[in-house]
C-alpha positions in Angstrom: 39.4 98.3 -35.1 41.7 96.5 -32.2 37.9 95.9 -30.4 36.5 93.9 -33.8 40.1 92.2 -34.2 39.3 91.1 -31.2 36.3 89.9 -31.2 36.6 88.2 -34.9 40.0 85.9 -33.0 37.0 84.6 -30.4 34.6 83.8 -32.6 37.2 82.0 -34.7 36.7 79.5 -32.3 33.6 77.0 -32.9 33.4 76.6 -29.6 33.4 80.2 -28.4 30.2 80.4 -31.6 28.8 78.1 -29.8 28.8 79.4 -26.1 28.0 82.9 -28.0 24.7 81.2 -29.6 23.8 79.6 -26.2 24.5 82.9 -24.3 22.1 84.7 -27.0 19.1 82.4 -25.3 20.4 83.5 -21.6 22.5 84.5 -19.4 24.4 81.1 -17.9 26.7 80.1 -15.4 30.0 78.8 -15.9 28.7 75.2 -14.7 25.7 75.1 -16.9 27.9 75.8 -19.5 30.1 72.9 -19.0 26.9 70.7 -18.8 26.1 72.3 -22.3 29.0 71.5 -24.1 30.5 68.4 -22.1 33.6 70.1 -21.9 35.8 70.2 -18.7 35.0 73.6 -16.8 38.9 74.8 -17.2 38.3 74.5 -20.9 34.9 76.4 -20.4 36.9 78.6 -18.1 39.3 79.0 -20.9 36.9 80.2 -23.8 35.0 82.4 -21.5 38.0 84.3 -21.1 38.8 85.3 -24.2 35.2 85.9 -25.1 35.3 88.2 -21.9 38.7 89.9 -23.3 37.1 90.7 -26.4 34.4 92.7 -24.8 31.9 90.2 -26.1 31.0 88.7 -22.8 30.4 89.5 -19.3 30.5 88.0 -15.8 29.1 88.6 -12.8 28.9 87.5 -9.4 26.1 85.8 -7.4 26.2 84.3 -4.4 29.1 81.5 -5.7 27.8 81.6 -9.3 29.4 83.5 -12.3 26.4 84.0 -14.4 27.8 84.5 -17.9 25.9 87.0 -20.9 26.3 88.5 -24.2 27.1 92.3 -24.4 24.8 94.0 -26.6 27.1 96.5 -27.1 29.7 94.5 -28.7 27.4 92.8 -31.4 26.0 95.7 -32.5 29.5 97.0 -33.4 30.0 93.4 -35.0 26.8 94.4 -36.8 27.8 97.8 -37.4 31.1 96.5 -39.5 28.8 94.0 -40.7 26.3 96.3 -42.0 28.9 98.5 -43.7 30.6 95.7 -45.2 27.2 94.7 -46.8 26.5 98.2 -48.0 30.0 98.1 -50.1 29.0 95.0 -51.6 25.2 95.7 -52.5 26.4 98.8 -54.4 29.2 97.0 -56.1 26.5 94.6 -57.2 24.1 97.5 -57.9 26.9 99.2 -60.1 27.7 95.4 -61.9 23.8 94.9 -62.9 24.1 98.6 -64.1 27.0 97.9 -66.4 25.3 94.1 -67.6 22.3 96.0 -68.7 24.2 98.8 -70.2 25.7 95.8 -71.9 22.5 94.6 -73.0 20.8 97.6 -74.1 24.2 98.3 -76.7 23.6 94.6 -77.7 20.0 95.1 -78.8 20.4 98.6 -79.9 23.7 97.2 -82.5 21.4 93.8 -83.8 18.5 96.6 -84.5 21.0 98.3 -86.4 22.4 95.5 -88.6 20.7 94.9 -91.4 
């Protein structure tokens, strides 16, 4: 759970969303990041780091390049959490529409009775 908490702070940021939505098209450098968001590269330097900390990111070397890209790993445990999250919600939904038709069906079964 430490890994997601992790992960969740980053992308508290908008920023870091953001650099996460351009990495999803590419890997990128560090300067064609800071062309991106018209940020200074220390900032971009900044965010990167914590997106790297959080295991959602990694960088490389290349020559004098630090190409920049998403770790697949890391959203699909994001998606993993996600997808459980969603399958406690579906079936408290699926047990609420059970419940409102139960509801329902009493209703129409206790106006049939009445005379």
């Amino acid at each position: 759970m430490v890994a997601l908490d992790r992960m969740f702070t980053a992308l508290a940021d908008p920023t870091r969303r953001r650099i996460v939505s351009r990495l999803a098209q590419g890997t990128a450098t560090v300067s064609e990041l800071v062309q991106c968001f018209e940020l200074t590269q220390p900032t971009i330097s900044s965010h990167l780091k914590v997106l790297e900390r959080s295991g959602l990111i990694s960088r490389s070397r290349v020559a004098q390049t630090r190409p920049c890209k998403l770790e697949p790993e890391a959203l699909d445990a994001l998606d993993a959490w996600l997808g459980d999250l969603r399958s406690v919600y579906r079936a408290n939904y699926e047990r609420l529409d059970q419940v409102l038709e139960d509801l329902k069906t009493q209703e129409e079964t206790k106006s049939d009775e009445a005379p």
